[in-house]
N, C-alpha and C positions, 0 to 999 in steps of 0.2 A: 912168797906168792909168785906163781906159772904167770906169766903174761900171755895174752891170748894174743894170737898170730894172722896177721893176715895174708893169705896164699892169691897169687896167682896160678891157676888153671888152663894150660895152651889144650888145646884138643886139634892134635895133628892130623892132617890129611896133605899126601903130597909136599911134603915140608911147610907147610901152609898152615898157619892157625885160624881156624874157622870155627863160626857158632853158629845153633841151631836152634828149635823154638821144641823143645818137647822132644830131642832127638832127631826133629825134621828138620827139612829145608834150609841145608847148611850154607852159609854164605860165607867166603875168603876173604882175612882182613890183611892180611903178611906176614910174610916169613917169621919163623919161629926164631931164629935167631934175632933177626929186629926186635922187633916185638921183647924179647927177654932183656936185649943190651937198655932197653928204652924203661921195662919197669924194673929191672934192679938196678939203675939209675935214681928211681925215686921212691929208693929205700924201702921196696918189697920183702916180707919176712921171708918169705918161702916159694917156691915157683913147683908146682905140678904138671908133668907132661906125658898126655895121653896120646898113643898112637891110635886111635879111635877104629881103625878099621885091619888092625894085624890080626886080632882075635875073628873076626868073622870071615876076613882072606885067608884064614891057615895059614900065617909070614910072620918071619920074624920081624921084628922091629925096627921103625929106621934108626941105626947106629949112625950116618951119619947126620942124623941130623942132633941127636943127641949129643954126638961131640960137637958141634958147631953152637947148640946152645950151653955146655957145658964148659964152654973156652972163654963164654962172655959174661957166668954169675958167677957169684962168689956166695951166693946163698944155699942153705940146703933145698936140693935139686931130686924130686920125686920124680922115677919115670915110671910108667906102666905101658899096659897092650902088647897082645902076643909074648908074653911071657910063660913059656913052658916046662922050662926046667930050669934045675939050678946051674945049665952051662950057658942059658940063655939070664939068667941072673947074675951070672962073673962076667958076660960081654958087655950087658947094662953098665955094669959098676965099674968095671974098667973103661967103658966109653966116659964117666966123667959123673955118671950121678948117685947119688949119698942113700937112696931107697929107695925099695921095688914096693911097686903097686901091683896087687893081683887082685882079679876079679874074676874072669868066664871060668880061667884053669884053675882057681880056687874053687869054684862051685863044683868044677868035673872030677877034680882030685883033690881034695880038702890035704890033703897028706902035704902037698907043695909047700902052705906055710909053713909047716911045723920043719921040713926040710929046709925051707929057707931059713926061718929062722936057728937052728940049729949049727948052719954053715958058715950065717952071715952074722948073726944075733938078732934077737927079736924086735930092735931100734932100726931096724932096715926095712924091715915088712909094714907094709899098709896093706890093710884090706878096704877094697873097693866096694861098694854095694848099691847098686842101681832100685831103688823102692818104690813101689805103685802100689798105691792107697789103694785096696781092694776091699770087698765086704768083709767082716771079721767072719772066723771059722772054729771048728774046731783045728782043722788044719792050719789056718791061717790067725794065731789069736791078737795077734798084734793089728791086723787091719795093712798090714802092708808088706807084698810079695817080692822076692828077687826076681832080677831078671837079669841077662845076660846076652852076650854079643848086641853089644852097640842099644839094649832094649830091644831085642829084637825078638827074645827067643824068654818066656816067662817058666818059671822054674816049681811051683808050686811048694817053693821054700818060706819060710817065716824069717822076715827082716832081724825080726829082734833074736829071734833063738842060733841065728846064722854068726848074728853078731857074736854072743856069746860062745859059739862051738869057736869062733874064729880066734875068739884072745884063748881061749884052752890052749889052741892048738899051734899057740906061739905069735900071734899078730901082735904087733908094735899098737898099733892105730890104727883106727878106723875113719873111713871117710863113707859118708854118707848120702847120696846124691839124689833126691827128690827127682823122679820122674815127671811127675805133673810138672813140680814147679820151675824144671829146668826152662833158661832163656825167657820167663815170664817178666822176669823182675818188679815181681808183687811179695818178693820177701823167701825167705825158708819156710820150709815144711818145720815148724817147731817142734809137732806132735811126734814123730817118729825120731828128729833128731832127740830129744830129751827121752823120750821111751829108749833108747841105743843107750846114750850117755848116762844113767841110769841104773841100764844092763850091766856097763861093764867097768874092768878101773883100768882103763886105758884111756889115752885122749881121744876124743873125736873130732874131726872135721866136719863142717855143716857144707853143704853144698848142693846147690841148683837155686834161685829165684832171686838171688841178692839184685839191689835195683838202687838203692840210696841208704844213706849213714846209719836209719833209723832201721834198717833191718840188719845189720850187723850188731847193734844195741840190743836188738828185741833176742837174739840167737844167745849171744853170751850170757846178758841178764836171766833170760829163761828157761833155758835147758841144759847147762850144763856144759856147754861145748868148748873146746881148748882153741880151733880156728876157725875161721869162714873164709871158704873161696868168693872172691871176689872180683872172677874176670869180665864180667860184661862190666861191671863198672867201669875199670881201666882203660878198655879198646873198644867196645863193640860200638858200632855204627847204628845197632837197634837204638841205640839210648839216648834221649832226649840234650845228656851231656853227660860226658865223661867226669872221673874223678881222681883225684890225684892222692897218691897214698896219706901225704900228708895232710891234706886235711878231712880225710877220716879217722887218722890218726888222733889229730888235734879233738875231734869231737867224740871221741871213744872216751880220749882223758877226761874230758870236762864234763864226761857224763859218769866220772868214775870208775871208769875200765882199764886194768891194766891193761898195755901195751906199750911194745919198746917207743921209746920217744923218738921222732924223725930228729936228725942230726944236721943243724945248717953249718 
């Protein structure tokens, strides 16, 4: 049996991990390296890091910040943002992290995964997918649309059939990120994460609304998902209280959910 994983998610700006409510109004909590020495400290499965603003500045990616968080975990270390090719893919991975996240230049060149994966192998590539619950269509049948840079820019693509072109075409995993429910922490978007996880026979990542233990429960029990990001729980200052991996961990077990056990 897969144990299901819990990720931290930094979303860099200026070496800075910062959060936002819906993509808006981002507010600066600390350095991206603090911040990582502090939660792979308390036994984090996974750490995600998104340069949040390379893809919409046409930049590459900050590498040094990437090594400075990549010198302090010892966990697998996902980066993404402004990732355009596969020589911006060996400087990522040489900077120190285990997998490339794409998203906007997956949408504009669909071809990139399948090259990534090819160079690197398909265990390296996550595909990114930013989802806004939209009217269902013929175009649209799933009820929820991609979008790109930063949500800035809507694509007139289908979530779920996105998903699917994406493991064809060599994605490892998928992460999933609720536009609505980004920074709410009223829970996942369940509906789209289990319509994905469904779709395809790859892991998925659930991500955007986590808020407390009982939405990480409702995500695994009910759709299918292999992880849930879970960083506003961790750090954010929006949150009434913070939480510390282990005892979400402790209450995953006791509800029956695999997960790696925290080690005292």
């Amino acid at each position: 049996m897969l144990t299901k994983r819990l990720i931290a998610c930094f979303d860099i700006r200026d070496k800075m991990v910062t959060k936002a409510h819906k993509f808006q109004n981002n507010i600066d909590i600390d350095r991206a390296d603090v911040i990582a020495e502090r939660i792979y400290a308390d036994q984090i499965d996974e750490i995600i890091f998104f340069d949040i603003l390379a893809s919409a500045e046409k930049r590459k990616i900050d590498l040094d910040t990437v090594r400075m968080v990549a010198e302090r975990v010892f966990v697998p270390f996902t980066v993404g943002g402004g990732i355009r090719n596969l020589d911006d893919m060996y400087e990522v991975l040489k900077a120190g992290a285990e997998k490339i996240s794409i998203d906007s230049m997956a949408v504009r060149n669909p071809q990139i995964i399948h090259d990534g994966a090819a160079a690197f192998g398909r265990q390296c590539i996550v595909l990114s997918m930013q989802c806004k619950k939209v009217e269902k269509s013929e175009k649209i049948p799933s009820g929820y649309e991609i979008a790109i840079d930063g949500a800035r820019v809507f694509t007139g693509m289908d979530a779920v059939e996105w998903a699917k072109r994406g493991e064809a075409l060599g994605a490892g995993e998928i992460c999933v990120n609720s536009i609505d429910n980004d920074g709410t922490h009223q829970g996942y978007d369940l509906e789209i994460t289990k319509q994905i996880a469904d779709a395809v026979n790859i892991p998925v990542i659930a991500s955007g609304g986590a808020g407390k233990p009982e939405h990480l429960l409702d995500v695994f029990s009910k759709t299918g998902a292999s992880a849930g990001i879970i960083s506003s729980m961790l750090y954010s200052p929006k949150m009434e209280r913070n939480y510390h991996v282990r005892e979400l961990k402790e209450y995953l077990l006791a509800n029956g959910q695999p997960v790696r056990p925290y080690i005292l």
